[in-house]
Each structure stands twice: as structure tokens, then as C-alpha cells.
SEDOBA-757978 format. One record per residue: x, y, z of N, C-alpha, C in turn; residue number from 0. Coordinates in nm, 3 decimals. Layout:
BEGIN
((X Y Z) (X Y Z) (X Y Z) NUM)
...
end
This chain:
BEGIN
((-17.931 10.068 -10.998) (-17.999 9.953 -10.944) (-18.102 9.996 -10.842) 0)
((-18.206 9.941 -10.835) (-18.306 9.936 -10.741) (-18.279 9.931 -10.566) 1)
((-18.284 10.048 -10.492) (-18.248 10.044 -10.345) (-18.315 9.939 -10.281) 2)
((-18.412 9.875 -10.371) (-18.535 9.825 -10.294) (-18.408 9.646 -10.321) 3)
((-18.434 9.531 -10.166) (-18.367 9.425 -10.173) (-18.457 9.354 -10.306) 4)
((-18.345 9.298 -10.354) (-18.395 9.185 -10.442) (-18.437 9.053 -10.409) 5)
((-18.368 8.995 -10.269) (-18.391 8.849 -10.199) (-18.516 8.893 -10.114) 6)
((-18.620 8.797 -10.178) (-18.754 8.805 -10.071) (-18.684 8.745 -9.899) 7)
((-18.754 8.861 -9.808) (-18.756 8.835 -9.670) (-18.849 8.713 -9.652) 8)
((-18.922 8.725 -9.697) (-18.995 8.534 -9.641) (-18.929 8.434 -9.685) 9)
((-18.936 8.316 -9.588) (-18.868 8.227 -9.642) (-18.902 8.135 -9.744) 10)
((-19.036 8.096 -9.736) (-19.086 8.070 -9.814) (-19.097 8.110 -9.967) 11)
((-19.123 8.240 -9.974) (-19.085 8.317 -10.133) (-18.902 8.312 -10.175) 12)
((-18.826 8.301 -10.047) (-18.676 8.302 -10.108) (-18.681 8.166 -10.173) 13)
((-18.699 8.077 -10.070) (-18.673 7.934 -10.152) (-18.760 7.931 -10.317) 14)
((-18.831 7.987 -10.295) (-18.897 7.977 -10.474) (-18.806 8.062 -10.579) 15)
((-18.778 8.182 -10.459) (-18.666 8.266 -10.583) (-18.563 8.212 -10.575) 16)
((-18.517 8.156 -10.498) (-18.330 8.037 -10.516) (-18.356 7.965 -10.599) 17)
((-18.462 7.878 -10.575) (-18.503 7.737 -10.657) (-18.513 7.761 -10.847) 18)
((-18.564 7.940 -10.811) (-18.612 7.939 -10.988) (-18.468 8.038 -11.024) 19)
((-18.334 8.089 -10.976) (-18.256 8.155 -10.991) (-18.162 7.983 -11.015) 20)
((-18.171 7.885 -10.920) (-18.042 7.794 -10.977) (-18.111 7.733 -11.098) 21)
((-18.191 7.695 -11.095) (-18.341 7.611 -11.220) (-18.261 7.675 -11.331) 22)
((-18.275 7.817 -11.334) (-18.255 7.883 -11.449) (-18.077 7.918 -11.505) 23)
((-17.988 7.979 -11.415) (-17.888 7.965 -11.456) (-17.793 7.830 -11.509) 24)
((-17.814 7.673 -11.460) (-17.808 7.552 -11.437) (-17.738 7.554 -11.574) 25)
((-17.845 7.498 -11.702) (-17.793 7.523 -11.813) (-17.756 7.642 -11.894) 26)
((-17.742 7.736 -11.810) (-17.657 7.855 -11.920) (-17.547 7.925 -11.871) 27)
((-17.485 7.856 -11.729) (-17.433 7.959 -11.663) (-17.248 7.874 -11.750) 28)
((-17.243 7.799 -11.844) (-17.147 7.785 -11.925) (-17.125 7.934 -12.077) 29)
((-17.243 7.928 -12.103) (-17.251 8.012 -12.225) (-17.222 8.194 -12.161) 30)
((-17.213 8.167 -12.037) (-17.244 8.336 -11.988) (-17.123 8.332 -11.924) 31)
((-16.973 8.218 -11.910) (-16.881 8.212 -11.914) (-16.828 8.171 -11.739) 32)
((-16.969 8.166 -11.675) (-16.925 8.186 -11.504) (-16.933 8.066 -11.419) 33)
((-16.898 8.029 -11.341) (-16.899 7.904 -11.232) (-17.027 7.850 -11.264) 34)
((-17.037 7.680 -11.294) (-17.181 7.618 -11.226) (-17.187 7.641 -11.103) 35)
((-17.348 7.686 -11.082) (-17.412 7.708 -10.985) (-17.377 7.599 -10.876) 36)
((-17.410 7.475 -10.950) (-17.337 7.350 -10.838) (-17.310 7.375 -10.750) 37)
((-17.160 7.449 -10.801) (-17.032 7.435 -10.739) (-17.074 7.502 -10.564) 38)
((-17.138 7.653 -10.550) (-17.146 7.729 -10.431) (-17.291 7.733 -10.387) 39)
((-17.380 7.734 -10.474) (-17.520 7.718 -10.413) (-17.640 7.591 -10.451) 40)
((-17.552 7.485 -10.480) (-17.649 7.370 -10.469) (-17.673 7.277 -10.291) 41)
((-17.549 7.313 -10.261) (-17.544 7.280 -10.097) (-17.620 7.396 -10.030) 42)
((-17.591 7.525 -10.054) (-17.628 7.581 -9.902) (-17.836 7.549 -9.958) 43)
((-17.826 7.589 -10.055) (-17.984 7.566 -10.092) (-18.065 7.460 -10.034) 44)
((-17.969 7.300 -10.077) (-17.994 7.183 -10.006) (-18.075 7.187 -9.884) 45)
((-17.913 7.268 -9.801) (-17.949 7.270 -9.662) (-18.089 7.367 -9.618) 46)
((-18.085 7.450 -9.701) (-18.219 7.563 -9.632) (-18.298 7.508 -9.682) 47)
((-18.360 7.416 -9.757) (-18.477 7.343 -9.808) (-18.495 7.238 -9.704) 48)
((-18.418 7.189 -9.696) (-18.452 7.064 -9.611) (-18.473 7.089 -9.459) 49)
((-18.444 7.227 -9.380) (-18.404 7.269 -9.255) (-18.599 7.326 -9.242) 50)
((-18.602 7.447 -9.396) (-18.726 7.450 -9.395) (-18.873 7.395 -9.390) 51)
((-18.798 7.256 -9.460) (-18.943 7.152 -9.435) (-18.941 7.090 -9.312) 52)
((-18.888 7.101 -9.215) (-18.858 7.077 -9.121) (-18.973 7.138 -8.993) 53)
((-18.966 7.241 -9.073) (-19.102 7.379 -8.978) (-19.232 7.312 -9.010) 54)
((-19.230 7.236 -9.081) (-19.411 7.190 -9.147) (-19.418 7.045 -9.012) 55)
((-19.333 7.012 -8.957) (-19.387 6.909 -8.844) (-19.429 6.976 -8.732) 56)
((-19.516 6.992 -8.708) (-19.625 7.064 -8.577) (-19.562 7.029 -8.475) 57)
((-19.474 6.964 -8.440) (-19.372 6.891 -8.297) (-19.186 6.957 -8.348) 58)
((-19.199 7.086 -8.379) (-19.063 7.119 -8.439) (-18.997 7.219 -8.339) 59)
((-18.899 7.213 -8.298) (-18.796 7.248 -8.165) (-18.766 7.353 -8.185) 60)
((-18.661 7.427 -8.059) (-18.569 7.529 -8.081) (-18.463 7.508 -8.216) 61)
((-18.418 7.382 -8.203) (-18.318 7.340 -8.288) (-18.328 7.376 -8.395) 62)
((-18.446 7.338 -8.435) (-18.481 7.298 -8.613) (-18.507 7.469 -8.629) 63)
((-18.578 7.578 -8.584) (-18.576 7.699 -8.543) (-18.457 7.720 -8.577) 64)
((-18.374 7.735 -8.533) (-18.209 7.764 -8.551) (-18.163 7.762 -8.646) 65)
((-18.180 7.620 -8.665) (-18.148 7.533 -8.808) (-18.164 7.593 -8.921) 66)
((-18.303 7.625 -8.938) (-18.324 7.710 -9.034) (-18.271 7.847 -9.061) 67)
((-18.259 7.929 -8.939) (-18.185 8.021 -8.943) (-18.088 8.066 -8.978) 68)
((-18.011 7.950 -8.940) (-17.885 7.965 -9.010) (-17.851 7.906 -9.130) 69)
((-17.933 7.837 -9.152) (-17.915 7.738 -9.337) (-17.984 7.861 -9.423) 70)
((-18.090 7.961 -9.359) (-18.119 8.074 -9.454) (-18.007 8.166 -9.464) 71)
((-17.940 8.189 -9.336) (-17.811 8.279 -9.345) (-17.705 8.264 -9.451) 72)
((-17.697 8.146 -9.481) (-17.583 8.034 -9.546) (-17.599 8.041 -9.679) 73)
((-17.721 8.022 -9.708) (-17.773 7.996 -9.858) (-17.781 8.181 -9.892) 74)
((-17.858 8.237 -9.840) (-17.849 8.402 -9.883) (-17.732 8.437 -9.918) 75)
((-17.644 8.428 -9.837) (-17.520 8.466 -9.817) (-17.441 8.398 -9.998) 76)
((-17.445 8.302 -10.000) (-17.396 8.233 -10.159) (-17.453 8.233 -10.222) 77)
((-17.573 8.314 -10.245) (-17.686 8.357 -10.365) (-17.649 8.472 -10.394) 78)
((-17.604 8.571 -10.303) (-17.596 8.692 -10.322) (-17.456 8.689 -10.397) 79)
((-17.389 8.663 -10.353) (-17.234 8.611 -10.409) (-17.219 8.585 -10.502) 80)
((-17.312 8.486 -10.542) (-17.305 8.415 -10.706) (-17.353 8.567 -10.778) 81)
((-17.446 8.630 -10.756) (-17.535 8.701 -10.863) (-17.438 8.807 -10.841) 82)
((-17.387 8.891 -10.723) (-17.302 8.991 -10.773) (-17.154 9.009 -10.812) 83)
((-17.080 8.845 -10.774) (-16.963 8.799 -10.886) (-16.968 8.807 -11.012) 84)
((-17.084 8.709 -11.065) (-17.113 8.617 -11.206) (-17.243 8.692 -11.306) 85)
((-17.371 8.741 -11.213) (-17.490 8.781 -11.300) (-17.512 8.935 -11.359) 86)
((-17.490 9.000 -11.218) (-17.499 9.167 -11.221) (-17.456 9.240 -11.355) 87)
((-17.330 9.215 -11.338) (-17.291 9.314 -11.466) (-17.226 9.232 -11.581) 88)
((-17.264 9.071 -11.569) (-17.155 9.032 -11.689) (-17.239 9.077 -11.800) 89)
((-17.174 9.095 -11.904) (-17.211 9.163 -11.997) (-17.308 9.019 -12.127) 90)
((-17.271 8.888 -12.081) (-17.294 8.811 -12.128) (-17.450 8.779 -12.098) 91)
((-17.490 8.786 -11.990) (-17.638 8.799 -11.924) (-17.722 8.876 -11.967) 92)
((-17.817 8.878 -12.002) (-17.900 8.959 -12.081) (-18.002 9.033 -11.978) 93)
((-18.073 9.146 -12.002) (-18.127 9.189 -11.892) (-18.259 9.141 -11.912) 94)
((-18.307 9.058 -11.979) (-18.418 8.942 -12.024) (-18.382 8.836 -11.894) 95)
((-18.255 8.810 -11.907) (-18.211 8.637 -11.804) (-18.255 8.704 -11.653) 96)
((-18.145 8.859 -11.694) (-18.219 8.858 -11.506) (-18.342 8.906 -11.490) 97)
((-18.402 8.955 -11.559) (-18.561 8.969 -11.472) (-18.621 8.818 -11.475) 98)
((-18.582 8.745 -11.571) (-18.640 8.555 -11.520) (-18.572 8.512 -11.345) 99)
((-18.504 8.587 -11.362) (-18.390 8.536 -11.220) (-18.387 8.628 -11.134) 100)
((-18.515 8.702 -11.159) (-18.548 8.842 -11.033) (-18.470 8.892 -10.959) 101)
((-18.341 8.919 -11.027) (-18.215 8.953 -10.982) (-18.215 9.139 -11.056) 102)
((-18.143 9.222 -11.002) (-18.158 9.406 -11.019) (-18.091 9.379 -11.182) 103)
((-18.142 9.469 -11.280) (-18.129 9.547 -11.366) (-18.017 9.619 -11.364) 104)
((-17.929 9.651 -11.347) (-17.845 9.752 -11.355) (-17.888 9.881 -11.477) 105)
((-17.923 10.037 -11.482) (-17.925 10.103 -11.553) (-17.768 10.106 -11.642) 106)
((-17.793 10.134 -11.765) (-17.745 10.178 -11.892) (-17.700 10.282 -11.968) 107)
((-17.786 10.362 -11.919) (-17.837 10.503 -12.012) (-17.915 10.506 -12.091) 108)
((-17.969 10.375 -12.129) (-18.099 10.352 -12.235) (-18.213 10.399 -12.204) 109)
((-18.290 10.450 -12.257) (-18.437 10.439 -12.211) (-18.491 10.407 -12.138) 110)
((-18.483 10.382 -12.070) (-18.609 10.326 -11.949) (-18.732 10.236 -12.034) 111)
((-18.754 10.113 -11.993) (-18.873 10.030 -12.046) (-18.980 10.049 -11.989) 112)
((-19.101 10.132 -11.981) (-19.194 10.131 -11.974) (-19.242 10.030 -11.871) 113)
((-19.339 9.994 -11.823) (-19.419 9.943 -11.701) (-19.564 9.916 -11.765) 114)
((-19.585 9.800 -11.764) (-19.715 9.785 -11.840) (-19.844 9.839 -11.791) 115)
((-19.920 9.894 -11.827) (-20.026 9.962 -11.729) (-20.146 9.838 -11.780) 116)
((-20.169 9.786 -11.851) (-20.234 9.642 -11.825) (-20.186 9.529 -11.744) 117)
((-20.308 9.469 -11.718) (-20.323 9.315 -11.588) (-20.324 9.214 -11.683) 118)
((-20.266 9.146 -11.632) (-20.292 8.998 -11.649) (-20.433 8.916 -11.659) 119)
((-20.471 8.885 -11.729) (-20.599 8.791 -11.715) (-20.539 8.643 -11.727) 120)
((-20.573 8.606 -11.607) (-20.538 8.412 -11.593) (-20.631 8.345 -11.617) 121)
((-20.632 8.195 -11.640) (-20.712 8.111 -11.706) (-20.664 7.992 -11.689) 122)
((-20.696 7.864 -11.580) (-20.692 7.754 -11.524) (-20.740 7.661 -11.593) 123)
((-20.668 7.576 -11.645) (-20.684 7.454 -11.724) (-20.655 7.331 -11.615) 124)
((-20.757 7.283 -11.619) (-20.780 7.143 -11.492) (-20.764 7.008 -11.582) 125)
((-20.709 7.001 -11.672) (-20.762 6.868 -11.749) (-20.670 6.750 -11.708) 126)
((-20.546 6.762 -11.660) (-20.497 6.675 -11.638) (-20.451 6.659 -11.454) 127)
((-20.479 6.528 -11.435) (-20.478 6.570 -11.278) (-20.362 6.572 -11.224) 128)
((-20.378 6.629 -11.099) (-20.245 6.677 -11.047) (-20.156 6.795 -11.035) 129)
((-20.254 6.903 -11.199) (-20.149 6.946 -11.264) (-20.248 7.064 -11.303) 130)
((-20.204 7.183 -11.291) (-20.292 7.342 -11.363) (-20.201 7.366 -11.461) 131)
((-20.227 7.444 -11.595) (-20.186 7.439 -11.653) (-20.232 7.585 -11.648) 132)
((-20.148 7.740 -11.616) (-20.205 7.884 -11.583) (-20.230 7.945 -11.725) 133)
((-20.288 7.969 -11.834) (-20.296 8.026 -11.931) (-20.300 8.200 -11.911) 134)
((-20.244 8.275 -11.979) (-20.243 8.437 -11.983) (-20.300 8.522 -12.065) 135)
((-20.338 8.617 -12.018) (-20.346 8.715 -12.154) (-20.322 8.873 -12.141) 136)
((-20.329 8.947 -12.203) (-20.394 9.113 -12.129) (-20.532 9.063 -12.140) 137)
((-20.558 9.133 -12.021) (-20.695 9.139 -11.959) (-20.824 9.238 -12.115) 138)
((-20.897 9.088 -12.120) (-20.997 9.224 -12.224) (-20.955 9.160 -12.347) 139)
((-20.789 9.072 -12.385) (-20.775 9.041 -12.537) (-20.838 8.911 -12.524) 140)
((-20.849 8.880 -12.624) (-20.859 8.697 -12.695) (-20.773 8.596 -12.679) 141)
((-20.623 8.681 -12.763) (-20.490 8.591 -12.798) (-20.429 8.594 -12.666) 142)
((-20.348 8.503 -12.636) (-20.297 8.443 -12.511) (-20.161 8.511 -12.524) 143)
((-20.068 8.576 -12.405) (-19.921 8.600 -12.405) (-19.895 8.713 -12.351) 144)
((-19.792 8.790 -12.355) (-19.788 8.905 -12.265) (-19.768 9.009 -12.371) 145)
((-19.809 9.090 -12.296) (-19.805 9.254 -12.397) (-19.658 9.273 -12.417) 146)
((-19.653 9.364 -12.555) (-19.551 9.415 -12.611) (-19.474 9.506 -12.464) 147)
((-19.319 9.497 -12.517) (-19.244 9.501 -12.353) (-19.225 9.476 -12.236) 148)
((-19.275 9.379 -12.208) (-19.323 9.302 -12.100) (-19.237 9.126 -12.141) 149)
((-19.151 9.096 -12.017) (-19.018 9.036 -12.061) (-19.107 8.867 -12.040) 150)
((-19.238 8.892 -11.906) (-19.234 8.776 -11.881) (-19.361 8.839 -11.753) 151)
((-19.393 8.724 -11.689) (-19.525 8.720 -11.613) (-19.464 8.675 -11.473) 152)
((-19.513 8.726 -11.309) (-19.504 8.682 -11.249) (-19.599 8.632 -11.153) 153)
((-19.598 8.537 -11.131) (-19.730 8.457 -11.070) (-19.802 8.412 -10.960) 154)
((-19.789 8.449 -10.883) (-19.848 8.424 -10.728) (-19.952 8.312 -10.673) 155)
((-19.914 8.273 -10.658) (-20.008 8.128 -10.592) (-19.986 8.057 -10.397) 156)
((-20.114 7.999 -10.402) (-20.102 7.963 -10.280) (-20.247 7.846 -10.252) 157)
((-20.246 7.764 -10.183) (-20.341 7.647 -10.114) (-20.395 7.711 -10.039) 158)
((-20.529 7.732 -10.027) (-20.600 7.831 -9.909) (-20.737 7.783 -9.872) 159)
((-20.788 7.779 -9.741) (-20.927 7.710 -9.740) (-21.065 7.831 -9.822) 160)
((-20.988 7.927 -9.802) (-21.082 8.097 -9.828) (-21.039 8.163 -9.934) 161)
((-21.127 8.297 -9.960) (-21.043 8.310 -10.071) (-20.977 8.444 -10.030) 162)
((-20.861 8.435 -10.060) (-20.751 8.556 -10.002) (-20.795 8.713 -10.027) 163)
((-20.743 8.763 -9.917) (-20.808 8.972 -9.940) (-20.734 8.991 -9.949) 164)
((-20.587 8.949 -10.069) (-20.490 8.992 -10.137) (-20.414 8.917 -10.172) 165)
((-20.318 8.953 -10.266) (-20.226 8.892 -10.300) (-20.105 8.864 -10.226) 166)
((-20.100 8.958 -10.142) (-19.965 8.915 -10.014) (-19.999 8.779 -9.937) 167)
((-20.149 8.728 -10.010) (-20.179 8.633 -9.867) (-20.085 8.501 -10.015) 168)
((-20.076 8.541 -10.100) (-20.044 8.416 -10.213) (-19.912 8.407 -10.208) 169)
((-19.848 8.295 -10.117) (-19.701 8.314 -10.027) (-19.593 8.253 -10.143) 170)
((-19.642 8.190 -10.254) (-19.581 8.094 -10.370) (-19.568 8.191 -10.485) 171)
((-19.458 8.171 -10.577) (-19.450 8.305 -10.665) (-19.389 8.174 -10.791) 172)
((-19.398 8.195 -10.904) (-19.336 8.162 -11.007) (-19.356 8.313 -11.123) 173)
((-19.277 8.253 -11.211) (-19.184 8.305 -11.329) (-19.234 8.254 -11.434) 174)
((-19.295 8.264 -11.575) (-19.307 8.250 -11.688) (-19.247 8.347 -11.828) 175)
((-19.239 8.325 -11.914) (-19.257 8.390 -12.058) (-19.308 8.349 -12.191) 176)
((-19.350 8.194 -12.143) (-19.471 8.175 -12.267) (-19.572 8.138 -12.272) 177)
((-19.683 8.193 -12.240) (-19.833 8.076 -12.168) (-19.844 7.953 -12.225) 178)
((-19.870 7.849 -12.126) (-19.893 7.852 -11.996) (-19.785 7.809 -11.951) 179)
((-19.797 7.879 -11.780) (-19.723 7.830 -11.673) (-19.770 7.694 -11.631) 180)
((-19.679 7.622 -11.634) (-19.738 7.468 -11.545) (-19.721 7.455 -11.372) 181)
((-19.836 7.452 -11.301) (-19.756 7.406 -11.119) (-19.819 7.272 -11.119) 182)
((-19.761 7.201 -11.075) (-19.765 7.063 -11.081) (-19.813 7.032 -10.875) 183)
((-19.887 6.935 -10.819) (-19.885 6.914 -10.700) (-19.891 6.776 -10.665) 184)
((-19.867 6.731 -10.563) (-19.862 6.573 -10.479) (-20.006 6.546 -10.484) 185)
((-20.011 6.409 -10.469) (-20.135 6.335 -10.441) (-20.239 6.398 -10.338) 186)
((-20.166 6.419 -10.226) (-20.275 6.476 -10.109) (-20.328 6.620 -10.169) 187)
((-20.292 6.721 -10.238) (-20.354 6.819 -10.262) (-20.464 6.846 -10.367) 188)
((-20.470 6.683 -10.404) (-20.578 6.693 -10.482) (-20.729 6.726 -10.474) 189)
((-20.828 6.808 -10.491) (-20.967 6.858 -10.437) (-20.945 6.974 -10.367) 190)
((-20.816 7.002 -10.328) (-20.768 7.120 -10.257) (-20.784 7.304 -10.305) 191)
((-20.854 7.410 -10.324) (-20.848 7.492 -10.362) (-20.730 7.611 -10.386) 192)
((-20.659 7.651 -10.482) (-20.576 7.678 -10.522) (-20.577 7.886 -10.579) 193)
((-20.538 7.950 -10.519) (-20.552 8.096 -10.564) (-20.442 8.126 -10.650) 194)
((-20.466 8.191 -10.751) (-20.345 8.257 -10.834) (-20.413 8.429 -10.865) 195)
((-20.266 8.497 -10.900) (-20.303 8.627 -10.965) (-20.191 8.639 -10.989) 196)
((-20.137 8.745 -11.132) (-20.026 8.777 -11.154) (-20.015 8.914 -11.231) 197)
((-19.866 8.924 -11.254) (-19.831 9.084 -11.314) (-19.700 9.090 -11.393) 198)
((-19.710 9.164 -11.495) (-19.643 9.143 -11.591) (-19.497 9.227 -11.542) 199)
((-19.361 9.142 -11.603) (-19.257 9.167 -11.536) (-19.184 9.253 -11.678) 200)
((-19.089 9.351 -11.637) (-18.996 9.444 -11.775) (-18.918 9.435 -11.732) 201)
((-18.756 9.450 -11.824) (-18.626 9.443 -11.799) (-18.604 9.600 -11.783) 202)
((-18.632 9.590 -11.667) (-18.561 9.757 -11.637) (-18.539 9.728 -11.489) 203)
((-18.460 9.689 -11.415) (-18.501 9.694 -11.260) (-18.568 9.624 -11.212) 204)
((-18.593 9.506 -11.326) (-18.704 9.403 -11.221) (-18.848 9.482 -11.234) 205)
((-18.837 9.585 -11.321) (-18.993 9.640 -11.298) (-19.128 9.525 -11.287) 206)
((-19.192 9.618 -11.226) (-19.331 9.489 -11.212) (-19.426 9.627 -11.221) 207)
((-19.552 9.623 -11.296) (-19.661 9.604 -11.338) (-19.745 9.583 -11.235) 208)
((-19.928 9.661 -11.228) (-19.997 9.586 -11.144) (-20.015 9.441 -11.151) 209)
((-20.070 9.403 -10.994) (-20.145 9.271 -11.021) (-20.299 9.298 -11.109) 210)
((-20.309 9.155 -11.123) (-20.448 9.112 -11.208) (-20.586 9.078 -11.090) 211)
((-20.675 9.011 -11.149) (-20.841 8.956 -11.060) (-20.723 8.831 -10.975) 212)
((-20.739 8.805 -10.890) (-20.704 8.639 -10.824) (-20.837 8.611 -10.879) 213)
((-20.827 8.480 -10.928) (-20.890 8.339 -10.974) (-20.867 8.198 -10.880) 214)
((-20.989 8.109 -10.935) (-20.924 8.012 -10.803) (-20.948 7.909 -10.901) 215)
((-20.889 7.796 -10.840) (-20.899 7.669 -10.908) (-20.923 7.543 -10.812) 216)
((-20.955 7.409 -10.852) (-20.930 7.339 -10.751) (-20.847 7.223 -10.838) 217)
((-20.749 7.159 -10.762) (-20.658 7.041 -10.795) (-20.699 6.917 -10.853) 218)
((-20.732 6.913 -10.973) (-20.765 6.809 -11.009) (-20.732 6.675 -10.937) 219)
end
């Protein structure tokens, strides 16, 4: 397994990786034989979501500070639990499910999967409002989708008045495997300018691939 942590240190990127780790186990974590997620991390999640939006009121205390602190402590703490009880090594989990669930690879003895040495080329479809619709490709093809060995795409996004001098500035991350990715937004972010770039993900360790060009869009 990878020395490197699997739970993003920002809080912001954890809640996207909790959100797309329960999203995704939800309906399969019967067929892979292990506890609904429900049961241990639909509460602490609750709580660190709601503690977190809490930081977006410009008048926000020591308390709510705290609050969060410890609802991130809480929720980490029963994420990590679930995945190295139930995900890690059941044999039922495919090493496809966990790189969707950016959870470690465990080695095999197999081969090693390769690392794609092509980028991503993205492609913003505005047609319906509210709503981007991220189209993919290798960079340079025609046909839309991810290169051979390559399990799935990961996607980086963020609301920005400028346009970002990197991808660390794109604090929002999603998960795909069949173009397109859909991000959907609220009423107020509409006219709002929108950055994406992404990189193709392999079942070996969570491998990741360079990033691609960031592209921008604006919110229908």
C-alpha cells in the first residue's frame, strides 16, 4: 500500500472524498457482503458537513472552529474504520471500486498497471443551465473516454474570480469513468466562472497520471 495518506488533509477535498466514498459504496456495500455505510458514517459525515458550512458565515466563532474540528476528527476517524474493516482487503471489492473510492490498492504480486503518460483533454458543455456537463478525451484524440488502463478520471474544479496558477488552487475534486462528468450548481452561481483540469486514475495504488490544460467555463 501507498505510505502516502489516502484521506485528503483539507477539509474541503475530504468532504468530497467522504461524500463520493459513501455515494459510492451505498448501493453495493450489500453485494461486497459488509455493513451499510448508514449504519457508522452517515452521522459522523452529517455532522462534519453541516459544522463545515458553518465556516462560510463571515460572523463564525471559536465554537463553530471547534465544532468543526472535532466533527472532522469524528467522521475521519469512522471512514477510516469502515475502509480498513470492510474495503481494503475484502476480496469482494474490486481494485476498480477502490480507485472510484480513492481508497489504497493493496499490492498482489501482479504486475503493476502502468500510469498513463497521456492528459486529459476536457470539454465544457453549457447547454443546460445550472449544469456543465465535463466531456473527456486523451488529449490530441477525437473519440471521447479514457485511455486503455486507465480505471477512471479525476477532476478538479473550483469557482474562481481569476484564472488559477495551478491546480492545487482547484479545492473541489470529483471521480468519473464514463464521459461526461456532470457538476450541477445553485441558482446564485449562475454567470459565475468555473476552472476544471483533470488526470487519469489506474488501479494500482490509487495511481494518478499527470494533470491536463485547466479550461474554464462559465455557469450557465
Amino acid at each position: 500500500m501507498s505510505t502516502k495518506d489516502y484521506i485528503p488533509s483539507n477539509d474541503g477535498q475530504f468532504l468530497e472524498w467522504a461524500k463520493n466514498l459513501y455515494a459510492y459504496a451505498l448501493p453495493r456495500f450489500a453485494a461486497w457482503g459488509v455493513p451499510s455505510p448508514q449504519k457508522s458514517l452517515e452521522a459522523p459525515l452529517a455532522a462534519f458537513e453541516a459544522a463545515f458550512a458553518k465556516l462560510a458565515d463571515p460572523n463564525y466563532g471559536k465554537v463553530d472552529m471547534e465544532r468543526k474540528r472535532e466533527t472532522r476528527r469524528g467522521a475521519e476517524k469512522a471512514f477510516r474504520l469502515y475502509v480498513q474493516a470492510y474495503l481494503a482487503r475484502n476480496p469482494a471489492v474490486t481494485d476498480e471500486d477502490r480507485v472510484a473510492m480513492r481508497i489504497p490498492v493493496y499490492k498482489t504480486g501482479k504486475s503493476p498497471v502502468p500510469l498513463p503518460e497521456t492528459v486529459p483533454e476536457l470539454e465544457v458543455d453549457t447547454g443546460t443551465p445550472r449544469r456543465h456537463k465535463v466531456h473527456y478525451r486523451v488529449k490530441g484524440r477525437t473519440r471521447r473516454g479514457k485511455p486503455a488502463g486507465a480505471a477512471g478520471i479525476e477532476i478538479r474544479w473550483a469557482i474562481l474570480e481569476r484564472y488559477p496558477e495551478s491546480e492545487d488552487e482547484l479545492v473541489h475534486s470529483g471521480y468519473d469513468t464514463a464521459s461526461p462528468w456532470v457538476n450541477d450548481f445553485g441558482e446564485a452561481s449562475r454567470g459565475k466562472k468555473v476552472y476544471y483540469c483533470g488526470r487519469w486514475e489506474v488501479a494500482a495504488e490509487g495511481g494518478k497520471g499527470p494533470f491536463g490544460e485547466i479550461v474554464e467555463a462559465v455557469v450557465p
